[in-house]
N, C-alpha and C positions, 0 to 999 in steps of 0.2 A: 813682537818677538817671534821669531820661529825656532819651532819647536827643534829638541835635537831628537834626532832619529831616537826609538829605543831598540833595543835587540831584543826579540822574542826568547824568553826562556827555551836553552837546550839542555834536551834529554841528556845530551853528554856531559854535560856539568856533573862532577864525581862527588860535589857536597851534598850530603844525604839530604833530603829535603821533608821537612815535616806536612807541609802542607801545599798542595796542588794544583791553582787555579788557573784554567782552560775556558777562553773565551766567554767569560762572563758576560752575561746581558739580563738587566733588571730595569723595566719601566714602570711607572705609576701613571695613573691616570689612561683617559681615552679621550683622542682627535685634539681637538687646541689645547686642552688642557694635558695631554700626553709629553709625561716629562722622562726623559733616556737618564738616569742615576748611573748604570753603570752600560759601556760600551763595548763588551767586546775586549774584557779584561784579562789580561793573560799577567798569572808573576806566580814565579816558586818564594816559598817561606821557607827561611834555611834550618834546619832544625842546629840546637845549639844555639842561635843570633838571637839579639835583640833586633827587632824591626821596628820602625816608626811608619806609618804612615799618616800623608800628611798631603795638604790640598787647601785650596780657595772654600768657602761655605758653596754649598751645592756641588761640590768635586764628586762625592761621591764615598768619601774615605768610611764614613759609618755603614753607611748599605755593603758595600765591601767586606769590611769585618762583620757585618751580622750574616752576611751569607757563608762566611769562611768559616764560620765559629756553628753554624747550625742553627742559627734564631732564624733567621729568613731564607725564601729559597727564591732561584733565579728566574729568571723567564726562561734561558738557556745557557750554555754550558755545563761544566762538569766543576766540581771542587771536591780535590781528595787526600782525605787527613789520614795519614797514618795505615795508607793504604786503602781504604775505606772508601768509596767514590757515595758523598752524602746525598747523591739524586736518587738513588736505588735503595735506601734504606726506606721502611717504613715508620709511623708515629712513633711506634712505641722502642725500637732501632735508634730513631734519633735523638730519643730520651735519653735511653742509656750510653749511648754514643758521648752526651752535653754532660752525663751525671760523673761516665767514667775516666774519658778519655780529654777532654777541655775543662780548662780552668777558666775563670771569670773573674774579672776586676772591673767595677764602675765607678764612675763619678759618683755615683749618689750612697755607695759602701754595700747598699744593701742589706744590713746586718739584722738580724731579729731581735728585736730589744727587750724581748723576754728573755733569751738565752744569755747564759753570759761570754765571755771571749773567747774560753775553752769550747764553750759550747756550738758557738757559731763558728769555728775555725773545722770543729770535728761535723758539721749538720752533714755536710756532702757524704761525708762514708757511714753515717748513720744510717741516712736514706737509703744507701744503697745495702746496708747492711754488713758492712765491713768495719772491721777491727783496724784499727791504726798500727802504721809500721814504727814501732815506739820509738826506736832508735833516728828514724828519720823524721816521727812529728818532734821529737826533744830537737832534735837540728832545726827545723822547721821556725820552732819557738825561739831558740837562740837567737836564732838569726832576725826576726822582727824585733827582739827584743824587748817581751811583755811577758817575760815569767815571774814576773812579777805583779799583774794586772789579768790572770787569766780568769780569776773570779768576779771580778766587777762586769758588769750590762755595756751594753752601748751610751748610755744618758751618764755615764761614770767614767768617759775615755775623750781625749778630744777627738777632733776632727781626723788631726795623723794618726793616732795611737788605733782609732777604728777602721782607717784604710789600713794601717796594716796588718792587724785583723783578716781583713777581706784578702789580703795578698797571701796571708798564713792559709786560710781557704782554700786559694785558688790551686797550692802549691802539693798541699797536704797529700792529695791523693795521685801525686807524680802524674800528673797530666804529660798528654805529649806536645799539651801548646798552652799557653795559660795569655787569654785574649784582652788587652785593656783599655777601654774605651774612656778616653781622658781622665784616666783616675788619681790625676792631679788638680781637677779642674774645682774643686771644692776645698783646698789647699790652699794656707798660706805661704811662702817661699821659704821658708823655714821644712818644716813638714811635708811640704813634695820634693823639695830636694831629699829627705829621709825616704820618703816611700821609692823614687827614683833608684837612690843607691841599692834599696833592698832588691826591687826587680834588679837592675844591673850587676848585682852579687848572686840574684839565682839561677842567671845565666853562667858566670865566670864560674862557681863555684860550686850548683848544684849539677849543670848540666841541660838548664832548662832552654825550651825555644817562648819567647814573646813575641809579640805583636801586639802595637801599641800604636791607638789613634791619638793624635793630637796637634792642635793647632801650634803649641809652643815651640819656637825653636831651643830655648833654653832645657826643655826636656828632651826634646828629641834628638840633643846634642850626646844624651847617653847612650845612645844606640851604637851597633855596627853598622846598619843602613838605614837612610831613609828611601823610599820609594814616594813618590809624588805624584798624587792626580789630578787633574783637570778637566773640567765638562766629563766626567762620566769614563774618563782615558787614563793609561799609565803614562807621563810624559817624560819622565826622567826617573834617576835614584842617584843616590848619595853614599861612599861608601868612607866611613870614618869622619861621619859630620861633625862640623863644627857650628857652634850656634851662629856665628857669620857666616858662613859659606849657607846654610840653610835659610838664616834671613835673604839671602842677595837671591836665592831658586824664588823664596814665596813672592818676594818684592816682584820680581819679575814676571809669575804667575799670574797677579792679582794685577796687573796691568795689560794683559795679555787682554785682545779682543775677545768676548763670547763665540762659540763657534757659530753657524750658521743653525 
């Protein structure tokens, strides 16, 4: 397959952009064993969008998101959130940077199963010592839908009812980008279509910007785009995915020769 050209992110693009990444490069390992994860990555995050990204295994798509999000740092480049450029910041910078300004959604929920659902929704502004915006966690709740279930644990909730939990989290403290790392992948098809809708509702209707890894085209069919990588590259994006037009990029991807 060859590849189609992609356009280099321009600065003259007038959609405000949340998140800023400039020539990304992140290798593992040394000499035979030295493996290229990310290439020389360049893509704007459009603040307001749902994003998917999406790729072959070994593409690269999680190292991506952990560097964007502030868990990993690059070998070089630049990535900048919210005006922020996160290579200049120091430890404890990046702390508050992850506690205030990103939100978190995982596949594994994450939740503290001592706390209850109220509890684990509100931990982030706890930590940080902040009072909840009432008016906006009561929306917050509405909107996942468990005000009913705020005082029961994790071991009292299913599977979906605790993702979305972690999505009330991630939301709670109006992040300016809320990051989620297959947080359907623990999901029966029932229940990630629920947590799906909820992200895709806290875009239309709270305002928020996502960014969201995942292999599935069925999920990443809710987005406005997907961006797509390969060997450690941006090679294409998708704008108004459909779950086929997404399966026919991956099919074609995953048959694609390795690069050299």
């Amino acid at each position: 397959m060859t590849e189609a050209p992609v356009p280099a992110p321009s600065p003259a693009d007038e959609r405000p952009v949340a998140a800023r990444v400039r020539d990304l490069t992140k290798t593992y390992g040394e000499g035979e064993a030295r493996v290229v994860a990310l290439d020389a990555v360049s893509v704007d995050l459009f603040a307001g969008e749902f994003t998917a990204v999406m790729g072959p295994s070994g593409s690269g798509k999680s190292t991506l998101m952990h560097c964007a999000a502030a868990l990993d740092s690059a070998d070089s480049g630049t990535v900048v959130v919210g005006g922020t450029e996160l290579g200049r910041l120091k430890d404890k910078e990046l702390t508050r940077l992850r506690r205030d300004t990103l939100g978190f959604v995982f596949q594994a929920f994450n939740l503290v199963p001592t706390l209850t659902a109220e509890e684990n929704i509100l931990l982030p502004l706890s930590i940080a010592g902040r009072k909840p915006d009432r008016e906006w966690y009561d929306g917050v709740v509405a909107a996942v839908g468990l005000g009913d279930r705020l005082g029961h644990r994790p071991n009292q909730l299913s599977g979906g009812q605790q993702q979305r939990v972690a999505v009330a989290r991630a939301l709670v403290g109006r992040p300016t980008i809320v990051f989620a790392d297959e947080p359907t992948g623990n999901l029966d098809s029932r229940s990630g279509a629920e947590v799906l809708g909820l992200l895709r509702r806290s875009v239309d209707e709270f305002g928020q910007t996502v960014v969201m890894v995942t292999h599935d085209p069925l999920a990443a069919a809710h987005t406005d785009r997907v961006v797509f990588l390969a060997d450690g590259r941006v090679v294409d994006e998708l704008r108004d995915p459909t779950a086929e037009a997404i399966l026919e990029r991956m099919t074609a991807f995953d048959a694609r020769e390795p690069r050299p």
